[in-house]
Structures are given as C-alpha cells and as structure tokens.
DSSP file (Angstrom, degrees, kcal/mol; ACC not computed):
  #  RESIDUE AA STRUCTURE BP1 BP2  ACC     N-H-->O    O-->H-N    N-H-->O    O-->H-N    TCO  KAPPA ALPHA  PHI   PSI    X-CA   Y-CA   Z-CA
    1    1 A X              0   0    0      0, 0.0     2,-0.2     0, 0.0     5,-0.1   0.000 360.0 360.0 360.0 144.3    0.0    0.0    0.0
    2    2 A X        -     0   0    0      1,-0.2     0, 0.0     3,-0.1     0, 0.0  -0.413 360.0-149.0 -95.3 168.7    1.3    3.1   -0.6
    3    3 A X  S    S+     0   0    0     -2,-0.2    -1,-0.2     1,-0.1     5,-0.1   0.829  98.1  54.9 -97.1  -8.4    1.8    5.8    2.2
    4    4 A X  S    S+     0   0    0      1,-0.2     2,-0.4     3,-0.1    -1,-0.1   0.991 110.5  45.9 -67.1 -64.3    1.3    9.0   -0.3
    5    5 A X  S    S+     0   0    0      1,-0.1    -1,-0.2     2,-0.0    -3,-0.1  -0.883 116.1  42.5-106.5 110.3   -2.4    7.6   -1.7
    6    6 A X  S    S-     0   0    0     -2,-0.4     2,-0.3    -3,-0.1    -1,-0.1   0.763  70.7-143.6 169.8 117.0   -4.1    6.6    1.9
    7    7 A X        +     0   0    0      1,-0.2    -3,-0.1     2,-0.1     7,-0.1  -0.556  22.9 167.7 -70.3 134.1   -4.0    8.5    5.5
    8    8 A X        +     0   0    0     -2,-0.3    -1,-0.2    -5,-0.1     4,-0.1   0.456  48.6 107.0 -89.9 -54.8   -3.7    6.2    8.6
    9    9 A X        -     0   0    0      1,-0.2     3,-0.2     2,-0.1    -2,-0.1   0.115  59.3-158.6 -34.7 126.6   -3.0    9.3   10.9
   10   10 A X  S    S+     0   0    0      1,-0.2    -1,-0.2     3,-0.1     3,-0.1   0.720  82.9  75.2 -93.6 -17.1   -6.3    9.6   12.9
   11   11 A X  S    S+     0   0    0      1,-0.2     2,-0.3     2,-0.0    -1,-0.2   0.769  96.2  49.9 -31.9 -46.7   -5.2   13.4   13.6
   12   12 A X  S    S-     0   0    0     -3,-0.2    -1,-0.2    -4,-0.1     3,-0.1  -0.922  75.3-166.2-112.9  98.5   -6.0   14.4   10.2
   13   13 A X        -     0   0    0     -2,-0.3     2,-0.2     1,-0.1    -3,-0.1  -0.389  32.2-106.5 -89.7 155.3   -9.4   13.4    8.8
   14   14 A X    >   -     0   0    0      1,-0.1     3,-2.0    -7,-0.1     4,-0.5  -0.567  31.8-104.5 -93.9 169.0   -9.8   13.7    5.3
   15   15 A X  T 3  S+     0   0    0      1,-0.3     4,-0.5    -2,-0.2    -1,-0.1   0.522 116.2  60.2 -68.9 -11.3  -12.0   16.5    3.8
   16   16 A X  T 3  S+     0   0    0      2,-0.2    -1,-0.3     1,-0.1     3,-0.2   0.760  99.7  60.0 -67.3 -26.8  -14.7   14.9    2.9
   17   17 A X  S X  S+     0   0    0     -3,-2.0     3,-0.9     1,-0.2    -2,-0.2   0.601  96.8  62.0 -64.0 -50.2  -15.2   13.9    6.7
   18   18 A X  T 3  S+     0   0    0     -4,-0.5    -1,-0.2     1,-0.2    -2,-0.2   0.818 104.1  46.1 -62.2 -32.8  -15.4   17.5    7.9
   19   19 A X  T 3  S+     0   0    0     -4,-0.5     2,-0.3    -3,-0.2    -1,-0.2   0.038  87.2 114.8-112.5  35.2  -18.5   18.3    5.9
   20   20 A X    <   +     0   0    0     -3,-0.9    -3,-0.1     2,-0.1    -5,-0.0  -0.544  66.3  17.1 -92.4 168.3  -20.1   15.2    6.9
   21   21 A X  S    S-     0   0    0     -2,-0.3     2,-0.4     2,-0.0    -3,-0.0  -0.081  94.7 -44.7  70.5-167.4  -23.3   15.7    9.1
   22   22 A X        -     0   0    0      1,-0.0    -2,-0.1     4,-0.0    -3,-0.0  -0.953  48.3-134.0-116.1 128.5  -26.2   19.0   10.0
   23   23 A X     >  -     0   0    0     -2,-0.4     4,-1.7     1,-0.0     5,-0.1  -0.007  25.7-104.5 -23.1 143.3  -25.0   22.3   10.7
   24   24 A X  T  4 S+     0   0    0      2,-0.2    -1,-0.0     1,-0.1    -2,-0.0   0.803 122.5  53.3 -46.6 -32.9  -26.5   24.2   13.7
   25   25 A X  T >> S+     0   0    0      2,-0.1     3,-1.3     3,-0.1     4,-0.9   0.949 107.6  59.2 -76.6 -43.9  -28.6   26.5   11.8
   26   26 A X  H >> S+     0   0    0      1,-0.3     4,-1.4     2,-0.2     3,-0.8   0.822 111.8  35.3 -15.4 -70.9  -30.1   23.2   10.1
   27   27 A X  H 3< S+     0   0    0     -4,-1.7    -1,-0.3     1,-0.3     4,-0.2   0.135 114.1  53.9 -90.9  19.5  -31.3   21.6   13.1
   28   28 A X  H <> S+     0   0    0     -3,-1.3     4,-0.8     2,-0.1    -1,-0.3   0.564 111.3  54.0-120.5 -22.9  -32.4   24.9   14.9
   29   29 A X  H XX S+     0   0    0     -4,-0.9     3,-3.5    -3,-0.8     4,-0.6   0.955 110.9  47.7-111.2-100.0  -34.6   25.4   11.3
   30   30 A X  H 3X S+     0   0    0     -4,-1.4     4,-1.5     1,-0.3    -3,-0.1   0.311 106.9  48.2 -48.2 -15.8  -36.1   22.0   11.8
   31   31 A X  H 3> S+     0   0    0     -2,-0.2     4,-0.8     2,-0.2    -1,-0.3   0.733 110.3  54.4 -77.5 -30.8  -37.3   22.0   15.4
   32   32 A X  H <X S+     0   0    0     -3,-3.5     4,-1.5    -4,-0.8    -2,-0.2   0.816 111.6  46.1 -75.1 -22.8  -38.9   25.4   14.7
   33   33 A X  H >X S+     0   0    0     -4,-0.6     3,-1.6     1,-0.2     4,-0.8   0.982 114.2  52.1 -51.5 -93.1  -40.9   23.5   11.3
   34   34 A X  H 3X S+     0   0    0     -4,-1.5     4,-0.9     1,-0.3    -2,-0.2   0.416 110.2  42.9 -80.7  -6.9  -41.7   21.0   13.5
   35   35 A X  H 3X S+     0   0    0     -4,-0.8     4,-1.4     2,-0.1    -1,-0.3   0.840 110.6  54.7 -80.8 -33.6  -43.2   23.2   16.3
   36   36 A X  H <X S+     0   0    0     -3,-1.6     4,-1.9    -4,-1.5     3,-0.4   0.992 110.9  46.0 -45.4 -64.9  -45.1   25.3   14.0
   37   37 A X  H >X S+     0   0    0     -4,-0.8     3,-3.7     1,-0.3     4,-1.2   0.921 112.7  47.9 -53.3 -68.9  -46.8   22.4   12.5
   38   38 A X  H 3X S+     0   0    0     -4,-0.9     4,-1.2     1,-0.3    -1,-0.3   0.892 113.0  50.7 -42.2 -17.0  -47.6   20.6   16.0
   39   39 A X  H 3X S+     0   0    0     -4,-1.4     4,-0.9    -3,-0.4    -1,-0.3   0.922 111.4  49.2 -88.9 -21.2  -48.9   23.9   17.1
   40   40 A X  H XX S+     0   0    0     -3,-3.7     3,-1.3    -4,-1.9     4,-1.0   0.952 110.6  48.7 -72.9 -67.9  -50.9   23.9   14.0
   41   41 A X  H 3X S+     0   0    0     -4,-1.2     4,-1.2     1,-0.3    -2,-0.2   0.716 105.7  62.5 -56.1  -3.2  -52.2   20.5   14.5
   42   42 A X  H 3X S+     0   0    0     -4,-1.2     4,-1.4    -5,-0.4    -1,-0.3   0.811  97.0  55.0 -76.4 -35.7  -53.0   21.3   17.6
   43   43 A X  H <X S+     0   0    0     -3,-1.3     4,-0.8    -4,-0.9    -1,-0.2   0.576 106.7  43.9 -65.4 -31.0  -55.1   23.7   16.8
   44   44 A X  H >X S+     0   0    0     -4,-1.0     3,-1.8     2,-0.2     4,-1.7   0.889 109.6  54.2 -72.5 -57.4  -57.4   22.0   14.7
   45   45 A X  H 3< S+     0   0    0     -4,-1.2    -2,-0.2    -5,-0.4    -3,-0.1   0.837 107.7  51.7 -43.4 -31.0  -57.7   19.1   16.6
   46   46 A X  H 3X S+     0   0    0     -4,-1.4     4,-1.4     1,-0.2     5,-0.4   0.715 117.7  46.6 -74.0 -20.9  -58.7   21.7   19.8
   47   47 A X  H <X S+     0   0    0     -3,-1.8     4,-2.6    -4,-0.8    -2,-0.2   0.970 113.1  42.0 -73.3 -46.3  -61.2   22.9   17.1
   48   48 A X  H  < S+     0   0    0     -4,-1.7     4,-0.4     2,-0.2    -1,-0.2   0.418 118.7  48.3 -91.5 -24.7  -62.5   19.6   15.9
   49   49 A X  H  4 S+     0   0    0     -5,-0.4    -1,-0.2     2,-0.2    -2,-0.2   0.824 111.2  49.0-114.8 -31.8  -62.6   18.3   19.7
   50   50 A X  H >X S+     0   0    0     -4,-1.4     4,-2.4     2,-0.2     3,-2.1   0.831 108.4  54.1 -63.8 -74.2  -64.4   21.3   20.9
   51   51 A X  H 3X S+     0   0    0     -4,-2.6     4,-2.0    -5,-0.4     5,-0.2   0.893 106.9  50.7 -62.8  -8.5  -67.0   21.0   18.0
   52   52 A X  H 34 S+     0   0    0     -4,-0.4    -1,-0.3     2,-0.2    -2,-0.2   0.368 103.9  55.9 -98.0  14.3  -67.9   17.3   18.9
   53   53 A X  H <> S+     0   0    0     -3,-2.1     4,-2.0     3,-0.1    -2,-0.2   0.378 113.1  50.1-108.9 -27.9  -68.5   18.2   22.8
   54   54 A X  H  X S+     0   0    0     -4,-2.4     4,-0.9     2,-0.2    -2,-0.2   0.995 109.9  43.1 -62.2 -76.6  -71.0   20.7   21.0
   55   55 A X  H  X S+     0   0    0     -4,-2.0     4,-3.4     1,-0.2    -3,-0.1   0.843 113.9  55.5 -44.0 -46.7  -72.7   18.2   18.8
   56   56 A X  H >> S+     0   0    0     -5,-0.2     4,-1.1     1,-0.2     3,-0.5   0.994 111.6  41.6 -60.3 -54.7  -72.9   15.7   21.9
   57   57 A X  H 3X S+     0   0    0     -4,-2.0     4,-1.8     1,-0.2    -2,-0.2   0.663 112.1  58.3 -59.2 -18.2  -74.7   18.1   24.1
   58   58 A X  H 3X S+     0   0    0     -4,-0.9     4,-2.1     2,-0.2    -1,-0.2   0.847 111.5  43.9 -83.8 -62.7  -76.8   19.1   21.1
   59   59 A X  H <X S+     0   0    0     -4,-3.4     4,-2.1    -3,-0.5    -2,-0.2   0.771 107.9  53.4 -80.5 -22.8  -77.7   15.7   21.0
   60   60 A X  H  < S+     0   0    0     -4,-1.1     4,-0.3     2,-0.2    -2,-0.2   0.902 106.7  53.5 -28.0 -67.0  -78.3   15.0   24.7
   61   61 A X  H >X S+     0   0    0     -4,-1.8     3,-3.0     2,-0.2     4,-0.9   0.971 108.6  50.9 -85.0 -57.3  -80.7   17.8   25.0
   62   62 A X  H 3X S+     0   0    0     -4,-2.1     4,-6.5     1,-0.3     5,-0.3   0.897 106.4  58.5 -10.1 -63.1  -82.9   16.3   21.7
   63   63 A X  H 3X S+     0   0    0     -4,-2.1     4,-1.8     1,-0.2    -1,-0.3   0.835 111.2  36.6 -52.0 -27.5  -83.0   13.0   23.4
   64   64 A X  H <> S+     0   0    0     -3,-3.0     4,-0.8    -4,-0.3    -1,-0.2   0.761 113.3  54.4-102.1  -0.1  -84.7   14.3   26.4
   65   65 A X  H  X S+     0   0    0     -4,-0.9     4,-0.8    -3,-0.2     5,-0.3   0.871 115.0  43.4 -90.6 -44.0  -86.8   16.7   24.4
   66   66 A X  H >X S+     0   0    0     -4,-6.5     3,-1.9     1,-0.2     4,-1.6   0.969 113.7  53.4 -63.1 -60.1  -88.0   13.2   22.2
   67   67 A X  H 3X S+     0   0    0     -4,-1.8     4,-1.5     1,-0.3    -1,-0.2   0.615 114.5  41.2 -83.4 -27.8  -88.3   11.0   25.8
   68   68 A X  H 3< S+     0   0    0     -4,-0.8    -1,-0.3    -3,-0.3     4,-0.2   0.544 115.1  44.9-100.6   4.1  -90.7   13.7   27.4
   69   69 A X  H <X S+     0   0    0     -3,-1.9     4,-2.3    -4,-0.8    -2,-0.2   0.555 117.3  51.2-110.8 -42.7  -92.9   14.5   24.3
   70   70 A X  H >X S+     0   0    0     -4,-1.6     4,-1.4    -5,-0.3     3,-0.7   0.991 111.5  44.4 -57.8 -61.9  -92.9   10.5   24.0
   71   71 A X  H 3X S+     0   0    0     -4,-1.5     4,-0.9    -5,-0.2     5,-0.2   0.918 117.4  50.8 -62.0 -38.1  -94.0   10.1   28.0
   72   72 A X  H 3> S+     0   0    0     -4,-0.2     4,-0.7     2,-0.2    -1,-0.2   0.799 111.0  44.2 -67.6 -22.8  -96.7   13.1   27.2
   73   73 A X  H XX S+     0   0    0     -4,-2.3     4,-1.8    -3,-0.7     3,-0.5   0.987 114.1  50.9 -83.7 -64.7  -98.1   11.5   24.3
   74   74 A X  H 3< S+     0   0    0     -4,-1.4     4,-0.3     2,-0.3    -2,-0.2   0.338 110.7  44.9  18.1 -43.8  -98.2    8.2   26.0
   75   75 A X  H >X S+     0   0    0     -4,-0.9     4,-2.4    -5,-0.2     3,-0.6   0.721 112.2  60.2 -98.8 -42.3 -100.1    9.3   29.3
   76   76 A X  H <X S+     0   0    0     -4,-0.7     4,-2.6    -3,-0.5     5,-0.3   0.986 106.3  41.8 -54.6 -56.2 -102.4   11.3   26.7
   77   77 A X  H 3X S+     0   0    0     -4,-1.8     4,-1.0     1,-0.3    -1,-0.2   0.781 117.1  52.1 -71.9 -14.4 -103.6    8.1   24.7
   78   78 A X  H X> S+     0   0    0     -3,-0.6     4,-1.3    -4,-0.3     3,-0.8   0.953 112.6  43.1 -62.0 -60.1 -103.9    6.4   28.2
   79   79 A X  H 3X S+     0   0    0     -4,-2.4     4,-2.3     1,-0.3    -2,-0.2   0.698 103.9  68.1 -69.7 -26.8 -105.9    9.2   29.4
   80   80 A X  H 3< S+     0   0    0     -4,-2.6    -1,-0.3     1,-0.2    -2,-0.2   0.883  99.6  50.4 -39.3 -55.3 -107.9    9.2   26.2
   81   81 A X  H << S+     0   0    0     -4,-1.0    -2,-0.2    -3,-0.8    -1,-0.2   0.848 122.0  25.4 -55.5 -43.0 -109.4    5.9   26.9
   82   82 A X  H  < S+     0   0    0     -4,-1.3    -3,-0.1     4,-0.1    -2,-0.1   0.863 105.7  92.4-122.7 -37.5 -110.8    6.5   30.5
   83   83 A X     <  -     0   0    0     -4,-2.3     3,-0.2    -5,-0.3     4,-0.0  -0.162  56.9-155.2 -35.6 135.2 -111.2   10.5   30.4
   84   84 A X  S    S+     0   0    0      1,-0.3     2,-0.8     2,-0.0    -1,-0.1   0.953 103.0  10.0 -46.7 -76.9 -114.2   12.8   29.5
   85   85 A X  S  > S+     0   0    0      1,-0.1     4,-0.7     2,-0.0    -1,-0.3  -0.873  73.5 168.6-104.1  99.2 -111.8   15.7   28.6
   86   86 A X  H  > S+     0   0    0     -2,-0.8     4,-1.3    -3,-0.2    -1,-0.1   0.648  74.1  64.4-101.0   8.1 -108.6   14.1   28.6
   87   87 A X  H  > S+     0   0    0      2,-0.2     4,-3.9     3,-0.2     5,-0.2   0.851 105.4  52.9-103.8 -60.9 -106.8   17.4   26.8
   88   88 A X  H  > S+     0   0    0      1,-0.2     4,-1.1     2,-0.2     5,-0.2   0.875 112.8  43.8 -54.3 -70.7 -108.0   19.4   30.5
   89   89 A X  H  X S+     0   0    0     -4,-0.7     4,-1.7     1,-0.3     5,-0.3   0.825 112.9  44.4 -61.6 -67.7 -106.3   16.8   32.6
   90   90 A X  H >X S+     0   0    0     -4,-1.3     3,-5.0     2,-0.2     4,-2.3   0.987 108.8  64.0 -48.1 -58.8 -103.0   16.3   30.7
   91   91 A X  H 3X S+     0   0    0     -4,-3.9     4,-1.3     1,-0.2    -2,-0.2   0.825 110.0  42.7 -28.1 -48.1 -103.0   20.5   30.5
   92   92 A X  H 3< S+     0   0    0     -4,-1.1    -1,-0.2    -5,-0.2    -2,-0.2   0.668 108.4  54.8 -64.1 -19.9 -102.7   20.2   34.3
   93   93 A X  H << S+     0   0    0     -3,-5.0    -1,-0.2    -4,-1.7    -2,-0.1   0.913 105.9  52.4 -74.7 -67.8 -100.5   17.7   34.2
   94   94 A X  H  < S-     0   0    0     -4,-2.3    -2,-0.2    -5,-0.3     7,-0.1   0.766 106.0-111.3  -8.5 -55.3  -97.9   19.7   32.0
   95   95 A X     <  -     0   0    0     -4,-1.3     2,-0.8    -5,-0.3    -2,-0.1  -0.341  30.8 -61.2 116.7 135.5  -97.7   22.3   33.7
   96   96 A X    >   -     0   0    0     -4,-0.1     3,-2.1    -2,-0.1    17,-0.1  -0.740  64.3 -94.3 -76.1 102.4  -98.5   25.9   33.7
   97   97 A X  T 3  S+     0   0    0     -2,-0.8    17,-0.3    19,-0.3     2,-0.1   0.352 112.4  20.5 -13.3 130.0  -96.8   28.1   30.7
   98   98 A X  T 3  S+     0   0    0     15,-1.7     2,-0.6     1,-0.2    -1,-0.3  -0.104 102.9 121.4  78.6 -24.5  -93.2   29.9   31.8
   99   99 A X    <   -     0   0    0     -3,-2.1    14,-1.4    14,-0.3     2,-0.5  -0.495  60.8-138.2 -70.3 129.5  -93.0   27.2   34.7
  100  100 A X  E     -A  112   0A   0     -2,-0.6     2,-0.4    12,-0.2    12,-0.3  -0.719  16.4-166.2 -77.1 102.0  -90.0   24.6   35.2
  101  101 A X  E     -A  111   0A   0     10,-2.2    10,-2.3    -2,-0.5     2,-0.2  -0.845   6.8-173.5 -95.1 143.4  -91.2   21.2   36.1
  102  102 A X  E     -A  110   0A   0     -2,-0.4     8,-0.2     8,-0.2     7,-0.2  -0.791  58.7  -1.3-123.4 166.3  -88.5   19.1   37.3
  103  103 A X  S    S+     0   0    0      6,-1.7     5,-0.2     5,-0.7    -1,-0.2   0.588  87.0 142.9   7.9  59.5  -88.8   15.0   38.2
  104  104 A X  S    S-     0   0    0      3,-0.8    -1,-0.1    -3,-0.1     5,-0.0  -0.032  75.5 -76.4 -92.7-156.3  -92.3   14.7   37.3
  105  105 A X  S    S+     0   0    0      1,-0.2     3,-0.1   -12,-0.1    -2,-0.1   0.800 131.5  49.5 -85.0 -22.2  -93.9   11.8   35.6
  106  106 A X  S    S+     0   0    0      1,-0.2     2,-0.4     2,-0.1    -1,-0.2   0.961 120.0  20.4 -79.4 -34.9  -92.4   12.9   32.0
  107  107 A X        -     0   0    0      1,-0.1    -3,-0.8     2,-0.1    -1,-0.2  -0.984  40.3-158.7-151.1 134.8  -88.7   13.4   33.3
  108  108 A X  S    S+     0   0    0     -2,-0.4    -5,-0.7    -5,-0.2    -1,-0.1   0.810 102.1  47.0 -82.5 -39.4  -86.3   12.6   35.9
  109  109 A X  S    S-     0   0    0     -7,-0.2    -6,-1.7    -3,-0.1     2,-0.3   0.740 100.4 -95.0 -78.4-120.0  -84.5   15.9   34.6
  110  110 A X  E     -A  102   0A   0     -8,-0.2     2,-0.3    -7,-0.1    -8,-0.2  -0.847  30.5-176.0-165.0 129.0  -86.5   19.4   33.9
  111  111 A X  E     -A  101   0A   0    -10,-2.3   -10,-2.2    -2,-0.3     2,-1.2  -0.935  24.7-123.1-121.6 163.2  -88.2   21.3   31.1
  112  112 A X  E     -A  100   0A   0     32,-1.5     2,-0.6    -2,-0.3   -12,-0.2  -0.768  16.6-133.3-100.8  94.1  -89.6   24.4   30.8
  113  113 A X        +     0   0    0    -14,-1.4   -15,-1.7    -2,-1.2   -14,-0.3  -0.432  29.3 168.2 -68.2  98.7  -93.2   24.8   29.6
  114  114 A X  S    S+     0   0    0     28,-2.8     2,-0.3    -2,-0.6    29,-0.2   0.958  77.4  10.3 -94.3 -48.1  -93.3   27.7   27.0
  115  115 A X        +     0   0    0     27,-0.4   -17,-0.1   -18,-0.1     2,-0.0  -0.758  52.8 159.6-125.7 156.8  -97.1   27.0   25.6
  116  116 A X        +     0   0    0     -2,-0.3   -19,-0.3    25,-0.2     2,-0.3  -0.313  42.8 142.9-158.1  90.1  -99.5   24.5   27.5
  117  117 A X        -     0   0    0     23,-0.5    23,-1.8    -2,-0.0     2,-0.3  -0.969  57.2-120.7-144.2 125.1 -103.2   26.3   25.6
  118  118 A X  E     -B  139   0B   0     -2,-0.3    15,-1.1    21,-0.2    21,-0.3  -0.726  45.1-158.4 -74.9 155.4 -105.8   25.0   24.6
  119  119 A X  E     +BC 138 132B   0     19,-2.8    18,-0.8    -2,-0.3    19,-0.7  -0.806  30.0 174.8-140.7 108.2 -106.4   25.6   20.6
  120  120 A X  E     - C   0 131B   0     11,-1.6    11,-1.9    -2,-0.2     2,-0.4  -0.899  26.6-134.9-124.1 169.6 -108.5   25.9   17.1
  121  121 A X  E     - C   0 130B   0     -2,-0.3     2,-0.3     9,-0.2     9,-0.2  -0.980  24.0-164.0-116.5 130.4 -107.4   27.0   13.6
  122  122 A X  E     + C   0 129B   0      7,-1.8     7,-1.6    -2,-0.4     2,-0.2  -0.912  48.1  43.9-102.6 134.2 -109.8   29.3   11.9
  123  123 A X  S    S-     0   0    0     -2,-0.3     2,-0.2     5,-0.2     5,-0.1  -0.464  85.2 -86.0 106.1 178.4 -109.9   30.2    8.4
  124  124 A X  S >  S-     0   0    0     -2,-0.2     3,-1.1     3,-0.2     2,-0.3  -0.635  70.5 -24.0-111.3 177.2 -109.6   27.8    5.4
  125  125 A X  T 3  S-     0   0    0      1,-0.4    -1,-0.1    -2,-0.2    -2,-0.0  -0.630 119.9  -1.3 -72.6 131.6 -106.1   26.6    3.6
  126  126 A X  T 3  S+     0   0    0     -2,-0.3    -1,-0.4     2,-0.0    -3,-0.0  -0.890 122.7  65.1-126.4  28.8 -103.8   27.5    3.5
  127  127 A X    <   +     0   0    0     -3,-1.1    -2,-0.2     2,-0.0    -3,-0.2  -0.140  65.5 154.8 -92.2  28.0 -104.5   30.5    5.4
  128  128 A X        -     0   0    0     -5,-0.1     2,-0.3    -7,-0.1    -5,-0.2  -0.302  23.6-162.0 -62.0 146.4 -105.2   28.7    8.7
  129  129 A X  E     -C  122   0B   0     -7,-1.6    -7,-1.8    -6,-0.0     2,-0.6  -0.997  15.5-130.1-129.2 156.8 -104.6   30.9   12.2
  130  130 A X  E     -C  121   0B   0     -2,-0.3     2,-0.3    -9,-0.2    -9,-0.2  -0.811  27.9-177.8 -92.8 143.9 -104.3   29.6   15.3
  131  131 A X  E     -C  120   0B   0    -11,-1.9   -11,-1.6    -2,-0.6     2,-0.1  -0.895  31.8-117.7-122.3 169.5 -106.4   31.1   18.3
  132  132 A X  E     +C  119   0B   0     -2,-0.3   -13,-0.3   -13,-0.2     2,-0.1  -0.294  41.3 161.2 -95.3 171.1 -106.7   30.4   21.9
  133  133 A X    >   -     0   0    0    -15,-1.1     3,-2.5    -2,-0.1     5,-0.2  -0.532  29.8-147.8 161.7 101.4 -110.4   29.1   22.8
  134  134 A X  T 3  S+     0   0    0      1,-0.3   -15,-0.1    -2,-0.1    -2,-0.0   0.301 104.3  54.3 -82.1  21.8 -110.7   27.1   26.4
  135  135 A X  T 3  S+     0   0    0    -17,-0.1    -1,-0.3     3,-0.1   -16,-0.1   0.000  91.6 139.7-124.5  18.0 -113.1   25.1   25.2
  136  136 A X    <   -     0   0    0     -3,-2.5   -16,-0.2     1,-0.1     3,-0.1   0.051  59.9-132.0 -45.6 177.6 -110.7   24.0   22.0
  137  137 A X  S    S+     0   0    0    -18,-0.8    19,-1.2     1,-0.2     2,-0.4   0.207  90.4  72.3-100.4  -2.9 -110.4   20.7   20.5
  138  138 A X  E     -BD 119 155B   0    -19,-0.7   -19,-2.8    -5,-0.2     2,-0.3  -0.990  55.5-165.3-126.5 110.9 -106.6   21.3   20.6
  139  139 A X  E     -BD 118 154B   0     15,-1.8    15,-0.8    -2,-0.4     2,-0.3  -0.817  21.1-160.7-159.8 117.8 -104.1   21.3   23.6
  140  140 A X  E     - D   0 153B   0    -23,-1.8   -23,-0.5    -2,-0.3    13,-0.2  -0.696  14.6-163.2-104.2 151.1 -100.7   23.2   21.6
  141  141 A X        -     0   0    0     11,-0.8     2,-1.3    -2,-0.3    11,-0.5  -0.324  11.3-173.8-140.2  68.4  -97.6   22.0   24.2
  142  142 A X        -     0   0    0      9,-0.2   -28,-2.8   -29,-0.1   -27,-0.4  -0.488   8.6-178.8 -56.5  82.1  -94.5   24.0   23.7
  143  143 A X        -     0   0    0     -2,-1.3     7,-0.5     7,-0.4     2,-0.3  -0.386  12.2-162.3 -85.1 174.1  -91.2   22.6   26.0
  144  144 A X  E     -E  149   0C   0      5,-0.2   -32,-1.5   -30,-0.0     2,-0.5  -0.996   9.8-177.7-132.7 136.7  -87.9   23.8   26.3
  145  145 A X  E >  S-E  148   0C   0      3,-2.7     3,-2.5    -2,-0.3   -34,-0.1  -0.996  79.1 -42.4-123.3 145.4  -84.6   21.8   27.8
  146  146 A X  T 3  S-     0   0    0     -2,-0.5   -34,-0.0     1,-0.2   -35,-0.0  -0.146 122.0 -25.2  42.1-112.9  -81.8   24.2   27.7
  147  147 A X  T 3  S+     0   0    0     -3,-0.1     2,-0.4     2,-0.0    -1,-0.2  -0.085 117.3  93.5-116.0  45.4  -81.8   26.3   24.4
  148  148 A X  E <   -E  145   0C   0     -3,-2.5    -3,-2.7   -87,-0.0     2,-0.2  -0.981  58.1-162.6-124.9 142.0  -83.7   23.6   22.4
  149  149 A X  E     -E  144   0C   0     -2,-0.4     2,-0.3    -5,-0.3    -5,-0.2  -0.868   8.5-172.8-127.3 148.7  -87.8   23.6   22.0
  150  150 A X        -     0   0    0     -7,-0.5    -7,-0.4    -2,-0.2     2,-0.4  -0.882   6.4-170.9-143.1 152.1  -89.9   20.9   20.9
  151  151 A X        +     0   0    0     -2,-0.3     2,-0.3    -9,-0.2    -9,-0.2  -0.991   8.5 175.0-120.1 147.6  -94.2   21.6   20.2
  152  152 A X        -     0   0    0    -11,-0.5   -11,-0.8    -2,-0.4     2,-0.1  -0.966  26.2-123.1-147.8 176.2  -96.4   18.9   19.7
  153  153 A X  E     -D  140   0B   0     -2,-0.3     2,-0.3   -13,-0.2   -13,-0.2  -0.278  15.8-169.5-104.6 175.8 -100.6   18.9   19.2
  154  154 A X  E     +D  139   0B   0    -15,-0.8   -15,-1.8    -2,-0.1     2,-0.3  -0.706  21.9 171.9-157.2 123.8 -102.6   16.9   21.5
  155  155 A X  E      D  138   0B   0     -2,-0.3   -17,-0.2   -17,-0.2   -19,-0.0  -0.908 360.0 360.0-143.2-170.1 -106.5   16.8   20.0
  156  156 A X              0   0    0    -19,-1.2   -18,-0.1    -2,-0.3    -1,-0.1   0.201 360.0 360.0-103.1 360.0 -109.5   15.1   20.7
C-alpha cells in the first residue's frame, strides 16, 4: 500500500469527513418547522374536539326533548281511553306556561313549559290561524330543555 495515496494518521481526517453531518442553523430550522406544525395541528384538533363536545350536548338535549314529548303523548292516549276531557287533565299535568317542572312523571331531569293552551285554527287553507279558545279541541304544548324547543298537538 502506498503511504502517499491513503491517511492512517487519525489526527487528520480527510476533507470529505469535515463536511459530513447538519449544521446548527439546520437543526435549529427544523425544530422550529416541527413546532409550528404541531402547534398547528394542535389547533385543529382543539377545534375539531371542541366542536364534537357541541354536537354531543346538542344531542343530549334532543334526546330528552324526544323522551318527554314520548311520555306526554303516551299518558295522553292512556288518558284518552278512561277520560271525559282528557286534553284538561294532561294541561294540568304539564304544567303551567313559563313554569319549570323538574322529576315529574315525564322526566327525571326538567323542562320548561313555553305553551300548555288549549287551541283551534280558523280560516280555510292555506291561510289557517291559530287562536286560543278554552273550550278547543286542541291542547298546543310547547317545552324547552336548555336552548332547544320541541311543540307537539294533542286533539281530541
């Protein structure tokens, strides 16, 4: 082997050897990329995670709005059967309009009775109005749970 054409001396690295490897500014470049992005994915995901805690509660408050409209229709057709006026009876049962019934026979939870009126429509289609009349045929039932409202008819 010749000594000219090949270093052994470990003192003196050859030059290709020095430029091997990342600079400082390199890897100070690439931690700052890679925090921008995580702080960008972070951000969606807090968006994304945030709008599905929405949509669950959204859907919560439906469910209880269906389960107490269900338990009011349900005690009506009972009440159909054995009642004279079974539309007076449920009204009382309901609730009085602006009042909060809590763990009553419809719900373990609370709603808020925006309409509980008895009802007719006057006029022909499609121009129908509704009017109050306490001798209706027609028991209108507005509730409320939280900022969600449900109405349903109740008639004779």
């Amino acid at each position: 082997m010749n000594p000219h054409t090949h270093r052994t001396d470990a003192r003196h690295p050859a030059r290709a050897d020095l430029r091997a490897g990342f600079t400082l500014i390199e890897i100070i470049i690439t931690v700052v990329l890679a925090a921008l992005m995580g702080l960008m994915m972070l951000s969606v995901s807090g968006t994304a995670l945030r709008g599905s805690t929405e949509s669950y509660g959204l859907a919560v408050t439906q469910a209880q709005l269906t389960d107490i409209i269900e338990s009011m229709t349900a005690d009506y057709r009972a009440l159909y059967s054995t009642e004279s006026d079974p539309i007076a009876t449920i009204t009382g049962r309901i609730g009085t309009a602006g009042s909060t019934q809590t763990n009553n026979r419809y719900t373990t939870g609370s709603y808020t009775v925006v309409v509980n009126r008895r009802i007719r429509f006057a006029g022909s289609a499609p121009n129908f109005t509704e009017q109050s009349d306490s001798n209706g045929d027609m028991l209108r039932v507005t509730i409320a749970v939280g900022d969600s409202t449900a109405t349903t008819l109740f008639s004779r």
